[in-house]
PDB file of N, H, CA, C and O in Angstrom:
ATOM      1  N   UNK A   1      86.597 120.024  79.793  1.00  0.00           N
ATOM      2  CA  UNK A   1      88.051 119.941  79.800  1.00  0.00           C
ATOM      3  C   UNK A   1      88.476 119.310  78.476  1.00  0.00           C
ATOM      4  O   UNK A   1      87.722 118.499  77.938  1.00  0.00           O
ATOM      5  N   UNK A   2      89.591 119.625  77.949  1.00  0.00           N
ATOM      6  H   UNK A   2      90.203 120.284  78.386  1.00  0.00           H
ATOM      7  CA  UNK A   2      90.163 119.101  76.291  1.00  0.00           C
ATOM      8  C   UNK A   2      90.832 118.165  76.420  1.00  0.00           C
ATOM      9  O   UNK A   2      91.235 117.923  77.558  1.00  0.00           O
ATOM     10  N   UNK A   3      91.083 117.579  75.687  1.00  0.00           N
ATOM     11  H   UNK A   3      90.755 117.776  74.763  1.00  0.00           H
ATOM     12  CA  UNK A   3      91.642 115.871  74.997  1.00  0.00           C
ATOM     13  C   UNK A   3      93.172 116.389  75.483  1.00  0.00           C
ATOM     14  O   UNK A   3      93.962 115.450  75.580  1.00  0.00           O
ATOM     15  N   UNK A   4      93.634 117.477  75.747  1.00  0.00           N
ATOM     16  H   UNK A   4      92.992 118.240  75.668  1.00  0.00           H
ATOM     17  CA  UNK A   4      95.153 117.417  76.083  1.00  0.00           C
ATOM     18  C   UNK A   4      95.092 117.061  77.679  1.00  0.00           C
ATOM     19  O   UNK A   4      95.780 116.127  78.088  1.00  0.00           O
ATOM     20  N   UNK A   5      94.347 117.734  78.492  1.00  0.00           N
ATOM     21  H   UNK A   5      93.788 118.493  78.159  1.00  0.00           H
ATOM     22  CA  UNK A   5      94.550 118.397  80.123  1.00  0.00           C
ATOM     23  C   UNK A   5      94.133 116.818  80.387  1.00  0.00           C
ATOM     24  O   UNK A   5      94.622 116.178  81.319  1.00  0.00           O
ATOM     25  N   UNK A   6      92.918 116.120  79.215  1.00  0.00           N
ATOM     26  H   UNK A   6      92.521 116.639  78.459  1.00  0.00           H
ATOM     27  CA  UNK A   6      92.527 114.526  80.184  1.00  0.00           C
ATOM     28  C   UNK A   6      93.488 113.768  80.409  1.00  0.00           C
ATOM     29  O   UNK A   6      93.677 113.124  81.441  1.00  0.00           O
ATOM     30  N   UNK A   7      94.322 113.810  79.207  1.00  0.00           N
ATOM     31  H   UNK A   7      94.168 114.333  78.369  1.00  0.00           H
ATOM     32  CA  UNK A   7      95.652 113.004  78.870  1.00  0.00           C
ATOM     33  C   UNK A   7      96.648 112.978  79.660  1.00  0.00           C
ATOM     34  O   UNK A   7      97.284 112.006  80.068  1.00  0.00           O
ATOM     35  N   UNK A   8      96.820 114.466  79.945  1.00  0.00           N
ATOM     36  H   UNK A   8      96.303 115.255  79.613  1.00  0.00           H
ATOM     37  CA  UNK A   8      98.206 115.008  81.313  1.00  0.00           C
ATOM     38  C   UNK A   8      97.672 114.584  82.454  1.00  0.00           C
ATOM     39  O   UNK A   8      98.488 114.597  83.376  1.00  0.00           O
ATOM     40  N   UNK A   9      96.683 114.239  82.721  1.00  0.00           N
ATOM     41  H   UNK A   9      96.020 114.228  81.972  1.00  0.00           H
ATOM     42  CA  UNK A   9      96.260 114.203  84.231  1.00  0.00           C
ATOM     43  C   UNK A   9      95.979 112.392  84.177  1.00  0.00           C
ATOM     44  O   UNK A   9      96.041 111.780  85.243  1.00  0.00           O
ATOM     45  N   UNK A  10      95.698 111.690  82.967  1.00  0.00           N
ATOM     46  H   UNK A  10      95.648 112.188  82.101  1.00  0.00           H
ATOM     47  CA  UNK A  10      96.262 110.159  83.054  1.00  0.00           C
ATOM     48  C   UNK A  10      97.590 109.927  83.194  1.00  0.00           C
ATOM     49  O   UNK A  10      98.176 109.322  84.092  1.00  0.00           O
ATOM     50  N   UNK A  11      98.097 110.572  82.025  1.00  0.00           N
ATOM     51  H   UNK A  11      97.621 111.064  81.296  1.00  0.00           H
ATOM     52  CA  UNK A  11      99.632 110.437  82.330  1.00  0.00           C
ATOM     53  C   UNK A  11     100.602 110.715  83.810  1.00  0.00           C
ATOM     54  O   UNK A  11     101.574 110.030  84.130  1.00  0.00           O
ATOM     55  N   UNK A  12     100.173 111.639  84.415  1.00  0.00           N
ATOM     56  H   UNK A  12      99.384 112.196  84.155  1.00  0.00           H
ATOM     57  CA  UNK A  12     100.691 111.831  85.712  1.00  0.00           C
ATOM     58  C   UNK A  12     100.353 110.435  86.667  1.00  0.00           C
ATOM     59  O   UNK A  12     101.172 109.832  87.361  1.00  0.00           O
ATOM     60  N   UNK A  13      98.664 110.058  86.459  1.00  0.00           N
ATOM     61  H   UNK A  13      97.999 110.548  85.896  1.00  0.00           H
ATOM     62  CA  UNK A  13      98.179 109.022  87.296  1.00  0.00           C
ATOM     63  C   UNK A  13      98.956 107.557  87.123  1.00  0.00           C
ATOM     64  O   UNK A  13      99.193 106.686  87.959  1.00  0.00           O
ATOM     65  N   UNK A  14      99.266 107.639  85.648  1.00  0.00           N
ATOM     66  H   UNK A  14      99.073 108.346  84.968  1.00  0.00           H
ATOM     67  CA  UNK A  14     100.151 106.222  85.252  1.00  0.00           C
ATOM     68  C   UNK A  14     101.399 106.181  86.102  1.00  0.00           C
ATOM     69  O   UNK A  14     101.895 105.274  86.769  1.00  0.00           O
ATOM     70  N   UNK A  15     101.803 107.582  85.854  1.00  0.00           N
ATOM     71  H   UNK A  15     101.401 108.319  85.311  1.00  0.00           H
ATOM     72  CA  UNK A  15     103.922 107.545  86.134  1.00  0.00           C
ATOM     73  C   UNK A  15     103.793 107.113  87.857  1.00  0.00           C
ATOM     74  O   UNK A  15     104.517 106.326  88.467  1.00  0.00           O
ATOM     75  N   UNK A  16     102.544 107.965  88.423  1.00  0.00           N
ATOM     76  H   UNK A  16     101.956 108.605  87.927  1.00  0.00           H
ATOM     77  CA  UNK A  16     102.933 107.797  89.698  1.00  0.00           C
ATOM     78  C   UNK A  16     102.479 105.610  90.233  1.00  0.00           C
ATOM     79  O   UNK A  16     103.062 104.813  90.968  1.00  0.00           O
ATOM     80  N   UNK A  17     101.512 105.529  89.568  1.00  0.00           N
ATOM     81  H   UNK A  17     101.038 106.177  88.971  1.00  0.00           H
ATOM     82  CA  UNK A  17     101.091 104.322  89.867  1.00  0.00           C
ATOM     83  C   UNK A  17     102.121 102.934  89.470  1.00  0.00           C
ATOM     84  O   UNK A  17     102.127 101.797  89.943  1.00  0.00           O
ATOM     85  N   UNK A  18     103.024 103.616  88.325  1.00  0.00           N
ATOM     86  H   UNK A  18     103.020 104.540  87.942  1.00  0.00           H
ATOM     87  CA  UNK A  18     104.459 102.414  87.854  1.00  0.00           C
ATOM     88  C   UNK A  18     105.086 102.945  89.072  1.00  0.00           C
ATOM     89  O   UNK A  18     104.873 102.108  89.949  1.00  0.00           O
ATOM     90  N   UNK A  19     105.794 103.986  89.578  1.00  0.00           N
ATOM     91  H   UNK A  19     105.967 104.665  88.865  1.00  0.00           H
ATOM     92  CA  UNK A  19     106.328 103.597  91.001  1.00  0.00           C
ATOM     93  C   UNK A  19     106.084 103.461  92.046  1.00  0.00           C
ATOM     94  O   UNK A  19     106.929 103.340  92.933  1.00  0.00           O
ATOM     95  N   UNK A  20     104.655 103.442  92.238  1.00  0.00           N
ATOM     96  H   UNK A  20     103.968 103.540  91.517  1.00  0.00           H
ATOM     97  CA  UNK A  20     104.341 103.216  93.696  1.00  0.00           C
ATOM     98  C   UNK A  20     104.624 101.321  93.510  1.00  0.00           C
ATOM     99  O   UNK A  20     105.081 100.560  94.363  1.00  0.00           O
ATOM    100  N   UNK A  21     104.081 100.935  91.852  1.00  0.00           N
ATOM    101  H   UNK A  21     103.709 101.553  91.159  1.00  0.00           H
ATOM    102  CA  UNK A  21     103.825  99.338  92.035  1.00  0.00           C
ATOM    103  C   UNK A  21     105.082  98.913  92.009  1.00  0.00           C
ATOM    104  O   UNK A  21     105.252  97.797  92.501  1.00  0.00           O
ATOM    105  N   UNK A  22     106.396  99.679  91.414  1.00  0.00           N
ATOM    106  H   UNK A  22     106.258 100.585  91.014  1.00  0.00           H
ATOM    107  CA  UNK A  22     107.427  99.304  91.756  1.00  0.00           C
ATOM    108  C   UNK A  22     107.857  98.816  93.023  1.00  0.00           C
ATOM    109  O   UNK A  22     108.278  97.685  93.266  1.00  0.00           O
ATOM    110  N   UNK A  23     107.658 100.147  94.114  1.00  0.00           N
ATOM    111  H   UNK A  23     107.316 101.066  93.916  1.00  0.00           H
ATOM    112  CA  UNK A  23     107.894  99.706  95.072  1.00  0.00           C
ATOM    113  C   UNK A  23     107.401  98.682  96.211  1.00  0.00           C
ATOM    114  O   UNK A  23     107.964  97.882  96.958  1.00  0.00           O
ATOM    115  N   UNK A  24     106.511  98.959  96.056  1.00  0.00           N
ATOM    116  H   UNK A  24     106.053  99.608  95.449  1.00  0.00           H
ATOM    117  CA  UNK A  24     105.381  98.058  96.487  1.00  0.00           C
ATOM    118  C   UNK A  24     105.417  96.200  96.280  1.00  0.00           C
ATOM    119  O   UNK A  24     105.191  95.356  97.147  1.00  0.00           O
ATOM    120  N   UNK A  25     105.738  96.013  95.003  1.00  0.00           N
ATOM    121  H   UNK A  25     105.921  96.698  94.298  1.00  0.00           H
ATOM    122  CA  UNK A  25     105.608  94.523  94.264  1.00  0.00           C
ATOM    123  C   UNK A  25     107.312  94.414  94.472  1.00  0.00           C
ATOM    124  O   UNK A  25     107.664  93.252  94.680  1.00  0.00           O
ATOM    125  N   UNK A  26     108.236  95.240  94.457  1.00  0.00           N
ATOM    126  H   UNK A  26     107.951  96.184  94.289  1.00  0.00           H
ATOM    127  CA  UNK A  26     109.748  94.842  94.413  1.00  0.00           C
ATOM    128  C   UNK A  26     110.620  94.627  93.293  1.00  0.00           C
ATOM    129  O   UNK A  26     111.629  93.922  93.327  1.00  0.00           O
ATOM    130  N   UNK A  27     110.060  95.459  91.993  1.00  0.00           N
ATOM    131  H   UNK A  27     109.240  96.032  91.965  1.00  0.00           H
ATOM    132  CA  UNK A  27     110.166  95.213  91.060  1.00  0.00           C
ATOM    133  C   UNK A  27     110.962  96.606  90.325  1.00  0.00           C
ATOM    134  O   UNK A  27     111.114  97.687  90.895  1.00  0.00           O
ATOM    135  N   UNK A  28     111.380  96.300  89.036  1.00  0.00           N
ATOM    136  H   UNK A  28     111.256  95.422  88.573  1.00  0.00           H
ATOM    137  CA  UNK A  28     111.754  97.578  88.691  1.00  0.00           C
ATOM    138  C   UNK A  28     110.579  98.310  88.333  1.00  0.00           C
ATOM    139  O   UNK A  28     109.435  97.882  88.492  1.00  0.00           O
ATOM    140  N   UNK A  29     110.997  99.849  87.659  1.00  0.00           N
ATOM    141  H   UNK A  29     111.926 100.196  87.530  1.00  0.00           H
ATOM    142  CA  UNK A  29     109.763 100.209  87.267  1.00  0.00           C
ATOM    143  C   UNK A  29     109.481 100.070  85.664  1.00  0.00           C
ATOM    144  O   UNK A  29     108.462 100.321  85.021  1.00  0.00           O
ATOM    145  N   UNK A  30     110.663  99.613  85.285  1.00  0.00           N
ATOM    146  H   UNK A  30     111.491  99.409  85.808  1.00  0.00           H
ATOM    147  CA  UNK A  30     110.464  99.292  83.452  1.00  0.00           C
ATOM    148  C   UNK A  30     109.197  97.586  83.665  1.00  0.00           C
ATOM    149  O   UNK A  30     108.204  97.327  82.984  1.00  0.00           O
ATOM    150  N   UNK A  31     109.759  96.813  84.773  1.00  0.00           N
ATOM    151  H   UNK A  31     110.566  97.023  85.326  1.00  0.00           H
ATOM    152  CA  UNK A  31     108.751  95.971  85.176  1.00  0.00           C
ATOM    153  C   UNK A  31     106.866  96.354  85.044  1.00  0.00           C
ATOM    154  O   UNK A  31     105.976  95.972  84.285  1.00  0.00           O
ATOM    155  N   UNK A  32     106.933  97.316  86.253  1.00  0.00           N
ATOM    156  H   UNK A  32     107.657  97.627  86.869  1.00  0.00           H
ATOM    157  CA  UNK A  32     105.654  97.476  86.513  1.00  0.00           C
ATOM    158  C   UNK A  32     105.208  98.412  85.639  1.00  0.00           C
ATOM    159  O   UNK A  32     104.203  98.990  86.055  1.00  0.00           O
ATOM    160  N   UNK A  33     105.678  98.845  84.348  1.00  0.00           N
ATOM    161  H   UNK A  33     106.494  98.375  84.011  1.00  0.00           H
ATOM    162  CA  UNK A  33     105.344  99.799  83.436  1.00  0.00           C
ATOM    163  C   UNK A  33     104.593  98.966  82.723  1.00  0.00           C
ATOM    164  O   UNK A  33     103.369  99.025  82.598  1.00  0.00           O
ATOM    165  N   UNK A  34     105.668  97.817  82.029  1.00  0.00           N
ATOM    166  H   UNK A  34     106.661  97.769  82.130  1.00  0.00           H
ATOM    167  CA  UNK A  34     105.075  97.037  81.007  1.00  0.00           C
ATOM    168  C   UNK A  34     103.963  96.098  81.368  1.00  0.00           C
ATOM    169  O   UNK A  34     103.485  95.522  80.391  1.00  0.00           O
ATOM    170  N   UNK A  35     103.271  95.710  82.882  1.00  0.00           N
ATOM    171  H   UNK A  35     103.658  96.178  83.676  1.00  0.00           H
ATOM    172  CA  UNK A  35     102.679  95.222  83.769  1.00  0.00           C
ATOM    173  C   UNK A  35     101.159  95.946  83.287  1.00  0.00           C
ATOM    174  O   UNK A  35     100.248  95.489  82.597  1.00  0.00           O
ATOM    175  N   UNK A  36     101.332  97.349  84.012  1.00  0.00           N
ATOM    176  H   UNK A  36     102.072  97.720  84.573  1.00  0.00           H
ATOM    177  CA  UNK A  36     100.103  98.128  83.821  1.00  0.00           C
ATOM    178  C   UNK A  36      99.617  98.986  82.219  1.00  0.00           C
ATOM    179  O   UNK A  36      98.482  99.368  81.932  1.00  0.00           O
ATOM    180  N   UNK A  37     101.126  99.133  81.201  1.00  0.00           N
ATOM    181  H   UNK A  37     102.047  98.823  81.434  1.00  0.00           H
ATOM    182  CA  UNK A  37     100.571  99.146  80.033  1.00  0.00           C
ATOM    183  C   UNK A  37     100.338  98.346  79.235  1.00  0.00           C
ATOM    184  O   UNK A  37     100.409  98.757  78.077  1.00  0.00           O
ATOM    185  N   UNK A  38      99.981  96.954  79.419  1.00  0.00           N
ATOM    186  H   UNK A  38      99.923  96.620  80.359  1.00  0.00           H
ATOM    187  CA  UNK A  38      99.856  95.728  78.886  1.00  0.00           C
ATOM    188  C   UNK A  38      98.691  95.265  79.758  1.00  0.00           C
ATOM    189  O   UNK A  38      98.822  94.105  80.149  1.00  0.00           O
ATOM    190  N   UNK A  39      97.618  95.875  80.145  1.00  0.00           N
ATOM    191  H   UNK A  39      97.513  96.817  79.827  1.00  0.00           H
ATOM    192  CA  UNK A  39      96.448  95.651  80.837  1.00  0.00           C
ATOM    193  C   UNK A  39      95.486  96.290  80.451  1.00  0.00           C
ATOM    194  O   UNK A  39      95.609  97.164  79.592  1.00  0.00           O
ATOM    195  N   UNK A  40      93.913  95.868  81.213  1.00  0.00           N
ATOM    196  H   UNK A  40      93.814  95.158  81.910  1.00  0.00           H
ATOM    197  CA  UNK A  40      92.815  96.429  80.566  1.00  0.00           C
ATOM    198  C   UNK A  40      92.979  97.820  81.452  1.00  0.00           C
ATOM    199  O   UNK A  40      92.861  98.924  80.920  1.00  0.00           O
ATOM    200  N   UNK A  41      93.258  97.651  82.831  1.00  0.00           N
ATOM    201  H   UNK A  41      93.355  96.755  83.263  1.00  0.00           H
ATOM    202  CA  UNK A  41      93.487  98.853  83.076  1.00  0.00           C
ATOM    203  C   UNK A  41      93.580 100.049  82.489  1.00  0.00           C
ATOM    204  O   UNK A  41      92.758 100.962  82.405  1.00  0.00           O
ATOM    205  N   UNK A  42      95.459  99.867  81.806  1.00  0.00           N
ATOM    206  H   UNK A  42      96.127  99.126  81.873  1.00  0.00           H
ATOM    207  CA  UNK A  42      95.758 100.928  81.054  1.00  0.00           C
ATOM    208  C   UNK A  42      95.000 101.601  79.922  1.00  0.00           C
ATOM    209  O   UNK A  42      95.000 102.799  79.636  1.00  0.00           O
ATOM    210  N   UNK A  43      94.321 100.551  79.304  1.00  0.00           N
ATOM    211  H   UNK A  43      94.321  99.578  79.536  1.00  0.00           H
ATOM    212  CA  UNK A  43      93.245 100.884  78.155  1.00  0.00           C
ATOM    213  C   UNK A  43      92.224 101.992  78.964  1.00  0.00           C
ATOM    214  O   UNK A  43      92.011 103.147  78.593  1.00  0.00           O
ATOM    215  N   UNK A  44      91.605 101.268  80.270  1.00  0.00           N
ATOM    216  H   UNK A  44      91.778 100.330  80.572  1.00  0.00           H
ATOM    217  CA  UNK A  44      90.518 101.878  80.691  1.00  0.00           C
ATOM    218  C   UNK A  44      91.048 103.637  80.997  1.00  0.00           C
ATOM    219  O   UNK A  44      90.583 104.666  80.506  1.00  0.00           O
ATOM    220  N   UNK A  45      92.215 103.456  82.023  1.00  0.00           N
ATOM    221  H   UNK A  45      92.593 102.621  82.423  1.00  0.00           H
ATOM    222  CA  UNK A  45      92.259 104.893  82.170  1.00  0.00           C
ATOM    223  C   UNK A  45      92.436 106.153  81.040  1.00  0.00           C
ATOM    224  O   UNK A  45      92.210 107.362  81.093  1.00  0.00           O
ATOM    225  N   UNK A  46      92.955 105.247  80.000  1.00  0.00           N
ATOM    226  H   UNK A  46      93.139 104.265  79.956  1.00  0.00           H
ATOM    227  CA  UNK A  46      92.987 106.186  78.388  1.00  0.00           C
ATOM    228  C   UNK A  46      91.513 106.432  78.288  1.00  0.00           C
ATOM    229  O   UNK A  46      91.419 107.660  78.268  1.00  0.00           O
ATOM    230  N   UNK A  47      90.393 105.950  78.220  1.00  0.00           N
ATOM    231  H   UNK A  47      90.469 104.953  78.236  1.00  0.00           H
ATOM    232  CA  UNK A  47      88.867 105.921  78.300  1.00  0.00           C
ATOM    233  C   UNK A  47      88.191 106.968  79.008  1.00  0.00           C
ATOM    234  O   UNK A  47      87.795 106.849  80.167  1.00  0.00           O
ATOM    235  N   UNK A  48      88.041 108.157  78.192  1.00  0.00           N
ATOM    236  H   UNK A  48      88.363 108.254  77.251  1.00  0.00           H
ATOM    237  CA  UNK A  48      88.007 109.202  79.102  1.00  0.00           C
ATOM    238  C   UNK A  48      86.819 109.307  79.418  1.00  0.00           C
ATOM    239  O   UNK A  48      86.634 109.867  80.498  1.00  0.00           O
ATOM    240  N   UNK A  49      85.833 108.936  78.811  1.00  0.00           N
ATOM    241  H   UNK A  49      85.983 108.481  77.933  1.00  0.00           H
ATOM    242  CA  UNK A  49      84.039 108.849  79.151  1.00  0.00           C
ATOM    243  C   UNK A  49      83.893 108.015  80.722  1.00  0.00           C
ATOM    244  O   UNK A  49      82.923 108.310  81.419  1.00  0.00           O
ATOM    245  N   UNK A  50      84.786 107.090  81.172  1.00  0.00           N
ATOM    246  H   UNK A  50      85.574 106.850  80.606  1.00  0.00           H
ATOM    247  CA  UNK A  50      84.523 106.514  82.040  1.00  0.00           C
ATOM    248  C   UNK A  50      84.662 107.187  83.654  1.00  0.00           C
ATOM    249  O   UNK A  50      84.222 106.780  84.729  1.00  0.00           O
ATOM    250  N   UNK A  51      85.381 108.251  83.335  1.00  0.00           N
ATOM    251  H   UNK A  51      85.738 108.581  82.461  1.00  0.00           H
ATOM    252  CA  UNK A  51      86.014 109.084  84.376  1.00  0.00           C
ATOM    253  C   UNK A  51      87.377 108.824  85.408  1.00  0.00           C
ATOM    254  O   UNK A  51      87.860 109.627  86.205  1.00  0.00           O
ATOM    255  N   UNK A  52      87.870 107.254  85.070  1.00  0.00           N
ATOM    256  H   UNK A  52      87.477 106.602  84.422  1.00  0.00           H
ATOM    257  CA  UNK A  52      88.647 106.909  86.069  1.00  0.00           C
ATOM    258  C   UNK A  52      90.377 107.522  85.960  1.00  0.00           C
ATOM    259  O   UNK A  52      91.361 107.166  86.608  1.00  0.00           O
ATOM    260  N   UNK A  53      90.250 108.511  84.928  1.00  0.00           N
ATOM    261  H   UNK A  53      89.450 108.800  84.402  1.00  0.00           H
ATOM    262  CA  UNK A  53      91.292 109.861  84.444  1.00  0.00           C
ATOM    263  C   UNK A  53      91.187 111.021  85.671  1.00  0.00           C
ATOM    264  O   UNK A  53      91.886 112.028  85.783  1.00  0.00           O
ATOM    265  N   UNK A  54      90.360 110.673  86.342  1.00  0.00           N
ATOM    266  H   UNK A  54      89.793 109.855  86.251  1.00  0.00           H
ATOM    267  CA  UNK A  54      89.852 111.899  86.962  1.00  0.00           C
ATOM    268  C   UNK A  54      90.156 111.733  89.139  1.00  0.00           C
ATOM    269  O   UNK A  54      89.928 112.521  90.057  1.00  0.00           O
ATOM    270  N   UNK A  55      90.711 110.384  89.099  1.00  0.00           N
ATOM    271  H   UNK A  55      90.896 109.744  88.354  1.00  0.00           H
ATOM    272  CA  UNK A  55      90.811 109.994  90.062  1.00  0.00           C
ATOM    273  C   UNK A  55      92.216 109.936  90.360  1.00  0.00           C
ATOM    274  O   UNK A  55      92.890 110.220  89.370  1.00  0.00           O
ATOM    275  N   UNK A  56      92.920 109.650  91.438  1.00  0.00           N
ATOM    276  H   UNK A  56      92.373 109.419  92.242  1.00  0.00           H
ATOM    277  CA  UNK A  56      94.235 109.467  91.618  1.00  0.00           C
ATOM    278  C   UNK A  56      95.227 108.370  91.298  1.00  0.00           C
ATOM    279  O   UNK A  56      95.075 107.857  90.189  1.00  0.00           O
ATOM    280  N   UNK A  57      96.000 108.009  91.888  1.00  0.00           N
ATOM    281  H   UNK A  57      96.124 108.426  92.788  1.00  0.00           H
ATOM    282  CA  UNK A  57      97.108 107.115  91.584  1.00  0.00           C
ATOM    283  C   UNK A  57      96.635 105.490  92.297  1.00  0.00           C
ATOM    284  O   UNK A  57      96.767 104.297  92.025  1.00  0.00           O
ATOM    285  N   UNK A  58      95.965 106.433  93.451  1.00  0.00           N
ATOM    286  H   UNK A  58      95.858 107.402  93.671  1.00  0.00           H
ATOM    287  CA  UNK A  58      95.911 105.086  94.370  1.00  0.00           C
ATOM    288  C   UNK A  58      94.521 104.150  93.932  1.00  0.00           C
ATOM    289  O   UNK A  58      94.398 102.936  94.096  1.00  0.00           O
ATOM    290  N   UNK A  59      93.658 104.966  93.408  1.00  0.00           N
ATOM    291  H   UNK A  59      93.758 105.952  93.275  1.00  0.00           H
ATOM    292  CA  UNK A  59      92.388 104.405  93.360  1.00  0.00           C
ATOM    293  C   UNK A  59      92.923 103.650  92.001  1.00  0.00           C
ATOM    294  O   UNK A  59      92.618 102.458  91.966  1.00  0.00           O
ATOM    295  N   UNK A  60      93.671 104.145  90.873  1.00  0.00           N
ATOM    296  H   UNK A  60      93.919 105.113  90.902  1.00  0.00           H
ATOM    297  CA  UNK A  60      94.077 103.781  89.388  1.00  0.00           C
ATOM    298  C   UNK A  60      94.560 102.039  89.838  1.00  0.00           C
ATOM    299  O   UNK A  60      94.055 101.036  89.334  1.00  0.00           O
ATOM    300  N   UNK A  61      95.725 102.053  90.974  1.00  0.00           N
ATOM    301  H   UNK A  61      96.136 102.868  91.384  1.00  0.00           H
ATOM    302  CA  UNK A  61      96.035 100.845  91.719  1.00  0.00           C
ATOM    303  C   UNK A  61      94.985  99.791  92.024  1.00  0.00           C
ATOM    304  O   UNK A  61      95.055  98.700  91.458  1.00  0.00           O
ATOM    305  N   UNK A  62      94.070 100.046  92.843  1.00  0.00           N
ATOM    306  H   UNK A  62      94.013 100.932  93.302  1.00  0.00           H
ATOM    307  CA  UNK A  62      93.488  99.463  93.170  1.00  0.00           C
ATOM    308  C   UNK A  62      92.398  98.869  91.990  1.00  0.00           C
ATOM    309  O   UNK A  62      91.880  97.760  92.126  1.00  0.00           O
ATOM    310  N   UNK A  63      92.186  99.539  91.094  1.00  0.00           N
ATOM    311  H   UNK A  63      92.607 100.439  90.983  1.00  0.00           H
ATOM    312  CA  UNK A  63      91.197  99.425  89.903  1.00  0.00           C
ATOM    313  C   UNK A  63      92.101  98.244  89.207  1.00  0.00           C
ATOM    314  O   UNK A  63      91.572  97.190  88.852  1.00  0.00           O
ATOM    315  N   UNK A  64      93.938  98.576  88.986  1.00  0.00           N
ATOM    316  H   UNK A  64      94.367  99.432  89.275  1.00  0.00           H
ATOM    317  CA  UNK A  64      94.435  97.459  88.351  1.00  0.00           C
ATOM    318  C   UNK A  64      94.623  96.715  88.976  1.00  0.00           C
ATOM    319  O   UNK A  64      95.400  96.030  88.311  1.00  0.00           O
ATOM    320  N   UNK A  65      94.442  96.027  90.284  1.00  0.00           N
ATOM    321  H   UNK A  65      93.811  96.584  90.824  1.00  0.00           H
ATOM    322  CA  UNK A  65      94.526  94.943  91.372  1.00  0.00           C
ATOM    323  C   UNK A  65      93.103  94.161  90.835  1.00  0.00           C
ATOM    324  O   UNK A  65      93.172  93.011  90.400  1.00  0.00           O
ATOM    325  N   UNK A  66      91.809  94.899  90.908  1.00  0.00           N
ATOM    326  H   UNK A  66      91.753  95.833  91.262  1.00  0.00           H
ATOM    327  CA  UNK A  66      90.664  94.283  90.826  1.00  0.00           C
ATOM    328  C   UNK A  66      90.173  93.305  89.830  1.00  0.00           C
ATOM    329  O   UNK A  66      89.352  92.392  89.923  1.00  0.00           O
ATOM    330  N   UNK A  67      91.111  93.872  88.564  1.00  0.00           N
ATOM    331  H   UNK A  67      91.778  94.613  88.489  1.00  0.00           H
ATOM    332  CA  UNK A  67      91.010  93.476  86.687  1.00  0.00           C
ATOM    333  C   UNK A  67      92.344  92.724  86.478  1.00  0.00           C
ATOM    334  O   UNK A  67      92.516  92.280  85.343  1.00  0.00           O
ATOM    335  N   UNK A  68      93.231  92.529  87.311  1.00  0.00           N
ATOM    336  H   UNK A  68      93.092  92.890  88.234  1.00  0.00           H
ATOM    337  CA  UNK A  68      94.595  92.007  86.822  1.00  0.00           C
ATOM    338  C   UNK A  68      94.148  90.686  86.839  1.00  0.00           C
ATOM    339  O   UNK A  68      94.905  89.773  86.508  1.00  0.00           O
TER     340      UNK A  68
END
């Protein structure tokens, strides 16, 4: 798979994971944006060798719960 399709399919995993943590934490989502792109998280899921691009929104959550 190419450096574009890994990217679209993080990017989808990010947008959905700033509003689930929005809702979730009670926060806005400009909040929980700058939350999860200001983490190792966010670094990691850019990290495409690691595979965690390849997983969903919820597991992306739980990965930034574990490292926060």
């Amino acid at each position: 798979m190419g450096i574009e399709k890994k990217t679209f399919c993080a990017d989808l995993i990010l947008a959905d994971a700033i509003i689930d943590m929005a809702d979730e934490d009670g926060i806005t989502w400009q909040e929980a944006r700058s939350k999860i792109i200001n983490s190792a998280a966010y670094t990691a899921l850019y990290d495409f060798e690691n595979g965690l691009w390849e997983n969903g929104p919820d597991y992306f959550r739980d990965y930034y719960k574990k490292i926060a």
